[in-house]
DSSP file (Angstrom, degrees, kcal/mol; ACC not computed):
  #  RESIDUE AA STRUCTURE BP1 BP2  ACC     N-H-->O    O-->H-N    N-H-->O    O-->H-N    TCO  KAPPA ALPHA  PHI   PSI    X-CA   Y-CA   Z-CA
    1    1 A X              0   0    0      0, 0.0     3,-0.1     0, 0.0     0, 0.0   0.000 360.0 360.0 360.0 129.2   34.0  -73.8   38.1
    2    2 A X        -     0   0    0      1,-0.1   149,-0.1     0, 0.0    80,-0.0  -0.147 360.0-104.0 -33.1 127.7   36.0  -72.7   35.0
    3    3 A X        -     0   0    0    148,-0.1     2,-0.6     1,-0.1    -1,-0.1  -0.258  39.8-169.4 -71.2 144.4   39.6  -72.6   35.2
    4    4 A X        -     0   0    0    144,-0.2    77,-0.1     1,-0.1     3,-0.1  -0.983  16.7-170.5-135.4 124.1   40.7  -68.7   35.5
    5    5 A X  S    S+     0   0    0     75,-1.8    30,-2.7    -2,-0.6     2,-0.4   0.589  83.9  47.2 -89.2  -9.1   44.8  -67.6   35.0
    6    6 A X  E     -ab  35  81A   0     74,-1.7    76,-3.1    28,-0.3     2,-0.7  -0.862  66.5-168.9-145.8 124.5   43.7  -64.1   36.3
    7    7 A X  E     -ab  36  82A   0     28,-6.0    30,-3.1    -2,-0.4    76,-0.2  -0.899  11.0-161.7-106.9 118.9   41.4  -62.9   39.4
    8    8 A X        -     0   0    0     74,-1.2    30,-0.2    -2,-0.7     2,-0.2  -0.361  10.6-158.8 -65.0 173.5   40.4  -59.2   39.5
    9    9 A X        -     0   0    0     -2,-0.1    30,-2.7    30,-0.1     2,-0.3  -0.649  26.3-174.4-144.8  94.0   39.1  -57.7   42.9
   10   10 A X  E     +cd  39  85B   0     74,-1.5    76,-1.4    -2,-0.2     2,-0.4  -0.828  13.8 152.2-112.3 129.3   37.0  -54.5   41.4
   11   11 A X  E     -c   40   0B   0     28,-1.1    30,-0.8    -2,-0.3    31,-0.1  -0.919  60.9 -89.2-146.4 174.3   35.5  -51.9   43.8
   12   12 A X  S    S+     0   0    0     -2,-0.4    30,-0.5    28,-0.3    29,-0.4   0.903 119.6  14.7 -69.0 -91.1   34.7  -48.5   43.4
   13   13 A X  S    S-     0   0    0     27,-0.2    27,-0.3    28,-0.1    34,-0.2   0.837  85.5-136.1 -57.7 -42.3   38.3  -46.8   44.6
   14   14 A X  S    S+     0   0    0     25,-0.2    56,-0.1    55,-0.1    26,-0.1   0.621  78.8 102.8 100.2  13.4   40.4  -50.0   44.4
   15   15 A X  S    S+     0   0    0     34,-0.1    35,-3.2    54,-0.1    38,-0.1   0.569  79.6  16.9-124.0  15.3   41.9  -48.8   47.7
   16   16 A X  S >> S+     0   0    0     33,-0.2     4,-3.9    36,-0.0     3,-0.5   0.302 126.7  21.1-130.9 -71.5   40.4  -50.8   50.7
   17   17 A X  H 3> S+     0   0    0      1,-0.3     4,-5.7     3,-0.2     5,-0.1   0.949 115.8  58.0 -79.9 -29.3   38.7  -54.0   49.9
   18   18 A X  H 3> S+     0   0    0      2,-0.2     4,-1.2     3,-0.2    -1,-0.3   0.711 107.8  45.5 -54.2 -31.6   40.0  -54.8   46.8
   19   19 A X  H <> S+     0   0    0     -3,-0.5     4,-2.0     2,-0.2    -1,-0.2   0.767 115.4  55.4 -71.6 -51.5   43.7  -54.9   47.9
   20   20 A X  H >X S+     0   0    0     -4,-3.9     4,-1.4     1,-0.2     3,-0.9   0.955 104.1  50.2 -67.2 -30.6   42.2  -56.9   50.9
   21   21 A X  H 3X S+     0   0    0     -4,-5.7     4,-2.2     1,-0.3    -1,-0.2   0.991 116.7  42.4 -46.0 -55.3   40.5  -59.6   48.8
   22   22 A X  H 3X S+     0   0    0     -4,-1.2     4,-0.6     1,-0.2    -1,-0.3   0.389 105.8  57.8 -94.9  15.8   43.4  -60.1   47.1
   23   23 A X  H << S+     0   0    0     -4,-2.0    -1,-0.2    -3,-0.9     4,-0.2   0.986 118.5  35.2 -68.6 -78.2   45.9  -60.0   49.9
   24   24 A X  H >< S+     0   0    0     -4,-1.4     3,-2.5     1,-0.2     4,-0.2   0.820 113.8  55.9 -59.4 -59.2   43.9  -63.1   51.7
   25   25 A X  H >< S+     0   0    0     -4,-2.2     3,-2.2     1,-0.3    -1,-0.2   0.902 108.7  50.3 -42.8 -74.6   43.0  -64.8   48.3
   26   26 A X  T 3< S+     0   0    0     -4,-0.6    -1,-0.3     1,-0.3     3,-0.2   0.663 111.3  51.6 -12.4 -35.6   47.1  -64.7   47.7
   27   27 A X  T <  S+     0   0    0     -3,-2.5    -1,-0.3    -4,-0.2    -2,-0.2   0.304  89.3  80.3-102.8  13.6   47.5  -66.3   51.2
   28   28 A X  S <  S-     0   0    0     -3,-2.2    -1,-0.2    -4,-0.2    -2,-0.1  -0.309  99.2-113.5-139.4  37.7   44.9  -69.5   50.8
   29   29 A X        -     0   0    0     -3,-0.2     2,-0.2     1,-0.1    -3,-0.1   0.647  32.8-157.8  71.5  65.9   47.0  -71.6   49.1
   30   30 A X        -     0   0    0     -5,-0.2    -1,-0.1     1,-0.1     4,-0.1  -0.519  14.0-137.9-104.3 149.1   45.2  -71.8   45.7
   31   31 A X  S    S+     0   0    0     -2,-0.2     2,-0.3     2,-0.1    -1,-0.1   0.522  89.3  47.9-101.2 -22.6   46.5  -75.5   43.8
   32   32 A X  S    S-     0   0    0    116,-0.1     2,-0.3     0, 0.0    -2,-0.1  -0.920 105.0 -96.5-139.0 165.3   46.9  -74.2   40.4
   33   33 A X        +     0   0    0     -2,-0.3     2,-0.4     2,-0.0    -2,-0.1  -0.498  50.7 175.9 -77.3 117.9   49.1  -70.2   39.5
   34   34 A X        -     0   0    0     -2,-0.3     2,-1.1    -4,-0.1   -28,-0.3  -0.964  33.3-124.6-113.7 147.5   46.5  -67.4   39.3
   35   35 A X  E     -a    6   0A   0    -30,-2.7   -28,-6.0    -2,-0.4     2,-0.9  -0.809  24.6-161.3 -89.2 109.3   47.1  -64.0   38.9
   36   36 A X  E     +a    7   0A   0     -2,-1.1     2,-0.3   -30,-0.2   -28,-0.2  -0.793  14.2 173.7-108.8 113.5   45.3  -61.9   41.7
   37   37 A X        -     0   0    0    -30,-3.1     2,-0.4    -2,-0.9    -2,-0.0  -0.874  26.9-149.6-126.1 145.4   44.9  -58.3   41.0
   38   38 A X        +     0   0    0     -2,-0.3    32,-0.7   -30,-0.2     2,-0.4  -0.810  32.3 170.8-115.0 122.7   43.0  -55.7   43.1
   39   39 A X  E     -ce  10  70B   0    -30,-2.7   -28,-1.1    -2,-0.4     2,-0.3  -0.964  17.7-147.5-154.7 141.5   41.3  -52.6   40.3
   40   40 A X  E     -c   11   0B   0     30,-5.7    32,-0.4    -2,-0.4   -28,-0.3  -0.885  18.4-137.7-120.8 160.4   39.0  -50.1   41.0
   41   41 A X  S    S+     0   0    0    -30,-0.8     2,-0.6   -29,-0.4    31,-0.3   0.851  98.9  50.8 -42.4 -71.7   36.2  -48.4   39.1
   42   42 A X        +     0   0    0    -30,-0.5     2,-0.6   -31,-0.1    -1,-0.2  -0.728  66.5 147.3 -52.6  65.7   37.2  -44.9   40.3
   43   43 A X        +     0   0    0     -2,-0.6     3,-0.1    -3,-0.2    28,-0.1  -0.755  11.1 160.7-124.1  87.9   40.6  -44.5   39.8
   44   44 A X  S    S-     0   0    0     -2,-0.6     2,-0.2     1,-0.3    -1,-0.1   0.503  82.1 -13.0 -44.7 -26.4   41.9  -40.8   38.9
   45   45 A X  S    S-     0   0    0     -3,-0.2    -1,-0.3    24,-0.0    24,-0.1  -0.633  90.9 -79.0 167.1 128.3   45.2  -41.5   39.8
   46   46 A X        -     0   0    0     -2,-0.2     2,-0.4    -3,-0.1    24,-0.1   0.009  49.4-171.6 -56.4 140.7   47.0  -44.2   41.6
   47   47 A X        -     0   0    0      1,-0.2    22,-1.7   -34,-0.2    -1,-0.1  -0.906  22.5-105.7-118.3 141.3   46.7  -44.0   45.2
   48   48 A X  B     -G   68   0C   0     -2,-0.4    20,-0.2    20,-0.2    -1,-0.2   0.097  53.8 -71.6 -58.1-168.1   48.3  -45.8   48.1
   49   49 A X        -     0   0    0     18,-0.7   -33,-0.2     1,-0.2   -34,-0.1  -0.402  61.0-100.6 -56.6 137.5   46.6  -48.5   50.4
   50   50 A X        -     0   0    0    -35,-3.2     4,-0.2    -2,-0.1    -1,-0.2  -0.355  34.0-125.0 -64.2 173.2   44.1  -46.9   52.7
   51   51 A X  S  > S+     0   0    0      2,-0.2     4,-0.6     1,-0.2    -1,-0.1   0.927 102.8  50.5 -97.4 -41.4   45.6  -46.6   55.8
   52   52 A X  H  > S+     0   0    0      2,-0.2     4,-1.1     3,-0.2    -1,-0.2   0.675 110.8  47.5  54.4 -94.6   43.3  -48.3   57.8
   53   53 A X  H  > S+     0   0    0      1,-0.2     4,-0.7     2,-0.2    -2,-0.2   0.607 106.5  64.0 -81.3  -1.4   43.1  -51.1   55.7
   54   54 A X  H  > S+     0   0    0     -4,-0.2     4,-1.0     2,-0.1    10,-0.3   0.955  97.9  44.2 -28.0 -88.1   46.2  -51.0   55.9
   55   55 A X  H  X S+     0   0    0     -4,-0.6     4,-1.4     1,-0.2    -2,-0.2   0.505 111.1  65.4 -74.6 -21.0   46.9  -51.6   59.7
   56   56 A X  H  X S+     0   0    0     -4,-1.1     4,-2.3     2,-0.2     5,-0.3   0.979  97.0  49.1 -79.8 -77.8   44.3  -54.4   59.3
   57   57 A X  H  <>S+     0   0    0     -4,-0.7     5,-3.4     2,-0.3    -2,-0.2   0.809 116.0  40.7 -33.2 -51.8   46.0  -56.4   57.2
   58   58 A X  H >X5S+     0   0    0     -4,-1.0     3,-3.3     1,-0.2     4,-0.6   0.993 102.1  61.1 -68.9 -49.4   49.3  -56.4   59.2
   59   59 A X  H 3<5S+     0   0    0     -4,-1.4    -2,-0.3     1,-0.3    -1,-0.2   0.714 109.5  44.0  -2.8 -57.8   47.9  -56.7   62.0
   60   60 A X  T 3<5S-     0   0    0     -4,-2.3    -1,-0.3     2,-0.1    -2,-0.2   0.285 121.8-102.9 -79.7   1.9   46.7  -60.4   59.7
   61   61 A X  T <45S+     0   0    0     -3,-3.3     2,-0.6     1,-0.3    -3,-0.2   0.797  82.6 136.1  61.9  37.6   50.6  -60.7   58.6
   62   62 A X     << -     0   0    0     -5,-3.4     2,-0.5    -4,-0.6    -1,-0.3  -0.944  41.0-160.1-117.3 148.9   49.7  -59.3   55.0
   63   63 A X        +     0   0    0     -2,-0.6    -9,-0.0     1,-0.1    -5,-0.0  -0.888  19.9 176.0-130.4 118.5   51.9  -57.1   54.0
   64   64 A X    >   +     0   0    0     -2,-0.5     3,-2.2   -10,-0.3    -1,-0.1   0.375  23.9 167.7 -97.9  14.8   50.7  -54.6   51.1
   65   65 A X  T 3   +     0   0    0      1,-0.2     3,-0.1     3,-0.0    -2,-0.1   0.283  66.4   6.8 -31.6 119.5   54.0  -52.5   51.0
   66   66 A X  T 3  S+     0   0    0      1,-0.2    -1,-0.2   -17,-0.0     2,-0.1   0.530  92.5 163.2  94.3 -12.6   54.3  -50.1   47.9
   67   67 A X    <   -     0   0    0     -3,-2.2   -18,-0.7     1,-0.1     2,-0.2  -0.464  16.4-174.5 -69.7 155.7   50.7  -50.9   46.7
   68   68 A X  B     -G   48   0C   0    -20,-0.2     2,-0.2    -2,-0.1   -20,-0.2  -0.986  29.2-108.0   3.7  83.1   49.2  -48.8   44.5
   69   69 A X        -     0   0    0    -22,-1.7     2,-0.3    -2,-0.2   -22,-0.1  -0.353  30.1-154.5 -78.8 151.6   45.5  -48.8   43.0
   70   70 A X  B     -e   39   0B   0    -32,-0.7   -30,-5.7    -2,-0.2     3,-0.0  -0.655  17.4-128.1 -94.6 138.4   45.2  -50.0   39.1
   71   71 A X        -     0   0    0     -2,-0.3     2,-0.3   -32,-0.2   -30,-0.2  -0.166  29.2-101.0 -42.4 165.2   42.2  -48.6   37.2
   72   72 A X        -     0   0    0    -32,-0.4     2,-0.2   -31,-0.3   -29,-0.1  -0.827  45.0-169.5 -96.7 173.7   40.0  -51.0   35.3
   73   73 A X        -     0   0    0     -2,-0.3     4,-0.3     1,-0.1    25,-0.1  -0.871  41.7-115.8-156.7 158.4   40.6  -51.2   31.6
   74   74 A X  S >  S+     0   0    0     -2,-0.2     3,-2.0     1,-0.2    24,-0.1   0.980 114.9  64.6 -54.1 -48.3   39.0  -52.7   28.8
   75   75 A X  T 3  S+     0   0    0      1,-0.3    -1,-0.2    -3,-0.1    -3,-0.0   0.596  89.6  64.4 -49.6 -15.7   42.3  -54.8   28.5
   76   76 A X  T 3  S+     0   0    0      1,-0.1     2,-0.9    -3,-0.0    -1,-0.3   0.517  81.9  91.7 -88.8   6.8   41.8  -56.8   32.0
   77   77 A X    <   +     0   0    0     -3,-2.0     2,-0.3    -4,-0.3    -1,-0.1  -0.839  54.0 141.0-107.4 119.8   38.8  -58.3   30.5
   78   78 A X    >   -     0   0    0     -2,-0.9     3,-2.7   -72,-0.1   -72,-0.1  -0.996  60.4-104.7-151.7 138.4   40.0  -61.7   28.8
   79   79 A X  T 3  S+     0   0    0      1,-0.3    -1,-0.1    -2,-0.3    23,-0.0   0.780 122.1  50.2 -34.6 -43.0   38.1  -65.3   28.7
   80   80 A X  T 3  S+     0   0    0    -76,-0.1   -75,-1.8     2,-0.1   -74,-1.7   0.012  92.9  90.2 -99.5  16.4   40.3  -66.6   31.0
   81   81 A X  E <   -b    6   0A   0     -3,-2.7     2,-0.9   -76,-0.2   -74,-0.2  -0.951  63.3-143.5-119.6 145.2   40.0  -63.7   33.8
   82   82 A X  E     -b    7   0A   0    -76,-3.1   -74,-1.2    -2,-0.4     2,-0.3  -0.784  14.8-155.3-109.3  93.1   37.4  -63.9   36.4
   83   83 A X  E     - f   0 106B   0     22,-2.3    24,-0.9    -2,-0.9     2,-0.5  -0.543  13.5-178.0 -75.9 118.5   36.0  -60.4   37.3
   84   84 A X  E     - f   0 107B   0     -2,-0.3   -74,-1.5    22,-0.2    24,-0.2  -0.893   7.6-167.0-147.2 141.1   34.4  -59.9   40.8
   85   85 A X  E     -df  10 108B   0     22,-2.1    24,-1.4    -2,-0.5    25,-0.7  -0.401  20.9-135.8-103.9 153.7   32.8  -56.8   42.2
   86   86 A X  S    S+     0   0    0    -76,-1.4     2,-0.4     1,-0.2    33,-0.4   0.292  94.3  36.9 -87.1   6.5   31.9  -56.0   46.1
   87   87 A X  S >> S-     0   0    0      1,-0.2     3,-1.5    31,-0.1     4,-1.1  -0.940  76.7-132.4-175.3 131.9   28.7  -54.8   45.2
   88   88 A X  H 3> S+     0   0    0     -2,-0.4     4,-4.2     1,-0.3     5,-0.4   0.982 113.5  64.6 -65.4 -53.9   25.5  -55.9   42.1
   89   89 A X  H 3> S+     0   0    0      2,-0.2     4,-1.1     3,-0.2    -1,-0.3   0.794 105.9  41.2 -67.3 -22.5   25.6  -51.8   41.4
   90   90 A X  H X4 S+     0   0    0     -3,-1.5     3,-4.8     2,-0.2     5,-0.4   0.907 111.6  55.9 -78.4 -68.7   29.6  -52.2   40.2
   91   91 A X  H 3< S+     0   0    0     -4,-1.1     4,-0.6     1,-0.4    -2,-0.2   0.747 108.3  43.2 -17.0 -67.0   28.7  -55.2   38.5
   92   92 A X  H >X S+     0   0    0     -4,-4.2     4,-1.4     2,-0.2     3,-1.0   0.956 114.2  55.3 -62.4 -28.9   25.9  -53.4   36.4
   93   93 A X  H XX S+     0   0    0     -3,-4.8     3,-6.2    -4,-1.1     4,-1.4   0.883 106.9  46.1 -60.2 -84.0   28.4  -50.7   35.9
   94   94 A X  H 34 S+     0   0    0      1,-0.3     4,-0.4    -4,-0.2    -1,-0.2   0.515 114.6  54.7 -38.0   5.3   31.1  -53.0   34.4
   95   95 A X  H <4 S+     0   0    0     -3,-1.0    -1,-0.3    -2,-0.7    -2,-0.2   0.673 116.4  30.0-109.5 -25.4   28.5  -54.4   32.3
   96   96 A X  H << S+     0   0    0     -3,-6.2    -2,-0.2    -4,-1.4    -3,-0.2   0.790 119.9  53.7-103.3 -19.9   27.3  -51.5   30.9
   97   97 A X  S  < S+     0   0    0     -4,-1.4     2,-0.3    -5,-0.2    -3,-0.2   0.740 103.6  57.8 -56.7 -53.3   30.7  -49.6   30.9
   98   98 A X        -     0   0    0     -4,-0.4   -24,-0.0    -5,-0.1   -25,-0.0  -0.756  51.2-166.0-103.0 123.9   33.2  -52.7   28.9
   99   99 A X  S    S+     0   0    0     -2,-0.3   -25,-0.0     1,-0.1    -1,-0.0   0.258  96.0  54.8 -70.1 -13.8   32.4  -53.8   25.8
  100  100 A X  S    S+     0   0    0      2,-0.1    -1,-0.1   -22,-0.0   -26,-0.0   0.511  81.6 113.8-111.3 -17.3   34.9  -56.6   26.4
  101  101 A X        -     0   0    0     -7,-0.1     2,-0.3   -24,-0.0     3,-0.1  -0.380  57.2-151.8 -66.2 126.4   33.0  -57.6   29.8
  102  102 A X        -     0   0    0      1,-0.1     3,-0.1     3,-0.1    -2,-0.1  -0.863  13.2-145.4-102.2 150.1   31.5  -61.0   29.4
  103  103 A X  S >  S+     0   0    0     -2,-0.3     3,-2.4     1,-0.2    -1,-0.1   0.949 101.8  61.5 -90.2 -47.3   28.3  -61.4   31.6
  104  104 A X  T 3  S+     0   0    0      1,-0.3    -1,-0.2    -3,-0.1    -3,-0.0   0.820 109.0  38.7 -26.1 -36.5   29.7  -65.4   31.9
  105  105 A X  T 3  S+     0   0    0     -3,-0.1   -22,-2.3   -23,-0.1     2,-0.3   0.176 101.4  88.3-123.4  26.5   33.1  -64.3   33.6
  106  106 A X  E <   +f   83   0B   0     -3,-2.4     2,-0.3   -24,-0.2   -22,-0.2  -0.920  51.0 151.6-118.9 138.5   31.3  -61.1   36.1
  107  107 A X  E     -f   84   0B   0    -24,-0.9   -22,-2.1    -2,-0.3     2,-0.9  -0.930  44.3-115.3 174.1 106.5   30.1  -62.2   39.6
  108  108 A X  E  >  -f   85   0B   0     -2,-0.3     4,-3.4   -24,-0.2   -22,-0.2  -0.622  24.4-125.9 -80.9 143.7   29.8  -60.7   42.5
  109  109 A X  H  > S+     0   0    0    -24,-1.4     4,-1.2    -2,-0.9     5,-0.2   0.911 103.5  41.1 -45.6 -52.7   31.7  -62.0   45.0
  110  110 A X  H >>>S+     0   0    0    -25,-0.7     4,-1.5     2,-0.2     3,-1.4   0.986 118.0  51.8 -43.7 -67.8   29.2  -62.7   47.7
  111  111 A X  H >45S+     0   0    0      1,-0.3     3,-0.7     2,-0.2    -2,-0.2   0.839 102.9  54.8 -43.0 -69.2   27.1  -63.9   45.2
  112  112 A X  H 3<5S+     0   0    0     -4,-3.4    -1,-0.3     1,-0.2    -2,-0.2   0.727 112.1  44.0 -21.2 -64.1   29.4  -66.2   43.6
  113  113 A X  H <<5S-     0   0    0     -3,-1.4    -2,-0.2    -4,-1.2    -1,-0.2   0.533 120.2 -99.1-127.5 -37.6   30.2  -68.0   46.8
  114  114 A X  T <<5S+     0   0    0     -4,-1.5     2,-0.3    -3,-0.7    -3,-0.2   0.807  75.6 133.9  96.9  49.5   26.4  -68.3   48.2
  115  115 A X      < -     0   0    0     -5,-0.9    -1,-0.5     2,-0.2    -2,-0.0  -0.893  45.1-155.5-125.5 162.5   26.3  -65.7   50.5
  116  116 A X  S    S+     0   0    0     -2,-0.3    -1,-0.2     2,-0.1    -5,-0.1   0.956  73.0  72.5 -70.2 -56.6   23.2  -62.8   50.8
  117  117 A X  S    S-     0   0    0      1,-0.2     2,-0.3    -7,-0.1    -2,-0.2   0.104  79.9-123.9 -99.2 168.8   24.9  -60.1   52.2
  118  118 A X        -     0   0    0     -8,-0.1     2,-1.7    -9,-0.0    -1,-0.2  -0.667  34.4 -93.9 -80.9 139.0   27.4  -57.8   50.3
  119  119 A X        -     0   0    0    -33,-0.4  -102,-0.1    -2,-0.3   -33,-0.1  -0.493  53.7-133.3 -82.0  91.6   31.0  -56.9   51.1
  120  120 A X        -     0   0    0     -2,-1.7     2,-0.6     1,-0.1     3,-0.0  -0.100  17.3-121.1 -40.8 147.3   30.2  -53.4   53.3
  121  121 A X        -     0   0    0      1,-0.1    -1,-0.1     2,-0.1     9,-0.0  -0.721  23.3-158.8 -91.8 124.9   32.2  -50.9   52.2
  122  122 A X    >   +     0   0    0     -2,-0.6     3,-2.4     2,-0.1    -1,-0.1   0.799  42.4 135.7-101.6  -8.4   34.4  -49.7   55.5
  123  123 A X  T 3  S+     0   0    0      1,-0.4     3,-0.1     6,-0.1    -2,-0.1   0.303  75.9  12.4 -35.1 132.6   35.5  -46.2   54.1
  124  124 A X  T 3  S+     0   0    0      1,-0.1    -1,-0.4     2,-0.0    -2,-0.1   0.455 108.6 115.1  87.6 -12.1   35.1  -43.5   56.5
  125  125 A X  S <  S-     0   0    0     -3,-2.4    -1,-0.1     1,-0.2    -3,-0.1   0.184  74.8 -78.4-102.2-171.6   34.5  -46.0   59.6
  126  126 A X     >  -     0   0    0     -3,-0.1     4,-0.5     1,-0.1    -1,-0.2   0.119  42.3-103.7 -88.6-178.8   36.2  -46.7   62.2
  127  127 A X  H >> S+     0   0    0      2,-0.2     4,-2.9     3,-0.1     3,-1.5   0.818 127.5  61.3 -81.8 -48.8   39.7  -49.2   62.3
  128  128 A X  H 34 S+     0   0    0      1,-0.3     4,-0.5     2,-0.2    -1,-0.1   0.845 100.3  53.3 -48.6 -41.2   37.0  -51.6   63.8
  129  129 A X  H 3> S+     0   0    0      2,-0.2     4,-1.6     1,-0.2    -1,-0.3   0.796 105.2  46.5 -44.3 -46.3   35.3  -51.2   60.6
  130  130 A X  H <X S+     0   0    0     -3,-1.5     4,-2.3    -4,-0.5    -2,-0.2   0.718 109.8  57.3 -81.4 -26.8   37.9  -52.1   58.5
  131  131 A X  H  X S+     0   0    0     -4,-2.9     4,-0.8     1,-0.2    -2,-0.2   0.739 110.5  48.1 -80.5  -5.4   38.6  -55.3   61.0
  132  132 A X  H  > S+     0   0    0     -4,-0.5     4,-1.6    -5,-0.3    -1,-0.2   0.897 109.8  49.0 -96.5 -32.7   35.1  -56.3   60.3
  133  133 A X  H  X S+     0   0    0     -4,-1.6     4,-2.9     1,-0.2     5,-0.2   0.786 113.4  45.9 -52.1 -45.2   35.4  -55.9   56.6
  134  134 A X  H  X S+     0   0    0     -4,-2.3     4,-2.9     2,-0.2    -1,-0.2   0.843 109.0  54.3 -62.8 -40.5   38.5  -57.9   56.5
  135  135 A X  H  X S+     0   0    0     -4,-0.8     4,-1.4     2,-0.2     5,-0.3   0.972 119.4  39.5 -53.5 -75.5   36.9  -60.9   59.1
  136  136 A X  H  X S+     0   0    0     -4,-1.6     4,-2.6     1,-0.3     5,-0.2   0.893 117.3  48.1 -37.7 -56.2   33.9  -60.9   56.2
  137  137 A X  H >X S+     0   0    0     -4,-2.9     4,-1.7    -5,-0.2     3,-1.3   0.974 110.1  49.8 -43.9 -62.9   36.5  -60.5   53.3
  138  138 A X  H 3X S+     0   0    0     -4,-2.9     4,-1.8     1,-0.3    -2,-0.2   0.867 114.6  45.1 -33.3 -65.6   38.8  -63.4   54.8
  139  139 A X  H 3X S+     0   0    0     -4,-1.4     4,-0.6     1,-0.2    -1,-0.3   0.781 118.7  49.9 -60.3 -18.4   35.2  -66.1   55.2
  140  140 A X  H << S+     0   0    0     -4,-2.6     3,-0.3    -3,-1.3    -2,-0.2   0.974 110.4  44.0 -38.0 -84.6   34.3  -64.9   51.6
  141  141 A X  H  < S+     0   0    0     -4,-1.7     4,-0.5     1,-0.3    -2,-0.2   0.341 106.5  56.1 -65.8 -16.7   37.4  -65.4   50.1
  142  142 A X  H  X S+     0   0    0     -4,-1.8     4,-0.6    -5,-0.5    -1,-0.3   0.702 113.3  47.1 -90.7 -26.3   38.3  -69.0   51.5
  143  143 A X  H  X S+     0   0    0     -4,-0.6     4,-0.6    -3,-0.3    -2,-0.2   0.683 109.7  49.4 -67.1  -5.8   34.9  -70.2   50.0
  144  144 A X  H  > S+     0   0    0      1,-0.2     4,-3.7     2,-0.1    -1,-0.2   0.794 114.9  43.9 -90.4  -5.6   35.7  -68.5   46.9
  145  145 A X  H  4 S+     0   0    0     -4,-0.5     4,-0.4     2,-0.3    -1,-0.2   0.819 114.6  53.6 -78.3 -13.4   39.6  -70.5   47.1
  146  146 A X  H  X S+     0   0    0     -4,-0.6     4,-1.1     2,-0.3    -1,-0.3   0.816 110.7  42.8-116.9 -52.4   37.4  -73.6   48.0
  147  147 A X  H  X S+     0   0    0     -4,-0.6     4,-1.4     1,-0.2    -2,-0.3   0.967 116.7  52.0 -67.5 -44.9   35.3  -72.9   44.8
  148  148 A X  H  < S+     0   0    0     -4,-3.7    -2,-0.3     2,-0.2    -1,-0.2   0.738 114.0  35.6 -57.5 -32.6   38.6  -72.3   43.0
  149  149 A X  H >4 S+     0   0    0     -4,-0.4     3,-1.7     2,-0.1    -3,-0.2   0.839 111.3  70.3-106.3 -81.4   40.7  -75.6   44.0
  150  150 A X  H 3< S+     0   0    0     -4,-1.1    -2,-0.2     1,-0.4    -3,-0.1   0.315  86.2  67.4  -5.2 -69.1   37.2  -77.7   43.8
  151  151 A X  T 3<        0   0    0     -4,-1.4    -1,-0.4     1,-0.4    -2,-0.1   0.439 360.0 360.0 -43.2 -12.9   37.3  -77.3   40.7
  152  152 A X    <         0   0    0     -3,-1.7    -1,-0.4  -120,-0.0    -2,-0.2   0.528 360.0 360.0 -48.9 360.0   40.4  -79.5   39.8
């Protein structure tokens, strides 16, 4: 895999799974300094953490204190940043959306990793929801760190 200095985590609000990718990702011991940033599609105005995904996370000893979701911007897209979406329908967005999006450095996450399924979206669910989202995120995201250090 290409060396990346900077990891996006892009979903639609930027305020559940995206935080959680990059909480876990942050925690999985990655061999060379990346920058891991959580940005959402939707962004009107920054908003905390859902709450929810929140309690999930401590609950995992991540601690998201003080976050904030970032928009995406033309400006996060750079050769050397690795863009990766929860879902094929952002993916076509951010492809047709950025002029600066390279098709080379956009991947879904699942996809990327050599899984079928999609990272469900747990908004509106249940806490249980969110703990299943996180389980999923978490086996995701240690194949993607796997793919990440491999690459040394």
């Amino acid at each position: 895999m290409k060396e990346y200095r900077r990891i996006l985590f892009v979903g639609e609000s930027g305020t559940s799974r995206e935080p959680m990718a990059a909480g876990i990702l942050k925690e999985c011991g990655l061999k060379r300094p990346v920058e891991i940033l959580p940005r959402g599609l939707v962004v009107l105005f920054p908003e905390p953490l859902n709450q929810k995904a929140e309690a999930v996370m401590i609950s995992n000893g991540i601690n998201l204190e003080g976050y904030t979701s970032t928009p995406l911007t033309e400006e996060d897209f750079t050769e050397d940043t690795l863009v990766l979406t929860m879902e094929r329908t952002q993916l076509c967005k951010i492809l047709e959306k950025y002029e600066n999006a390279n098709p080379e450095n956009v991947f879904v996450l699942t996809e990327l990793v050599g899984e079928e399924l999609e990272i469900i979206n747990p908004y509106g669910g249940t806490l249980q929801a969110y703990g299943l989202c996180y389980e999923t995120l978490k086996k995701t995201v240690r194949k993607l760190a796997s793919l990440l250090n491999d690459g040394e």
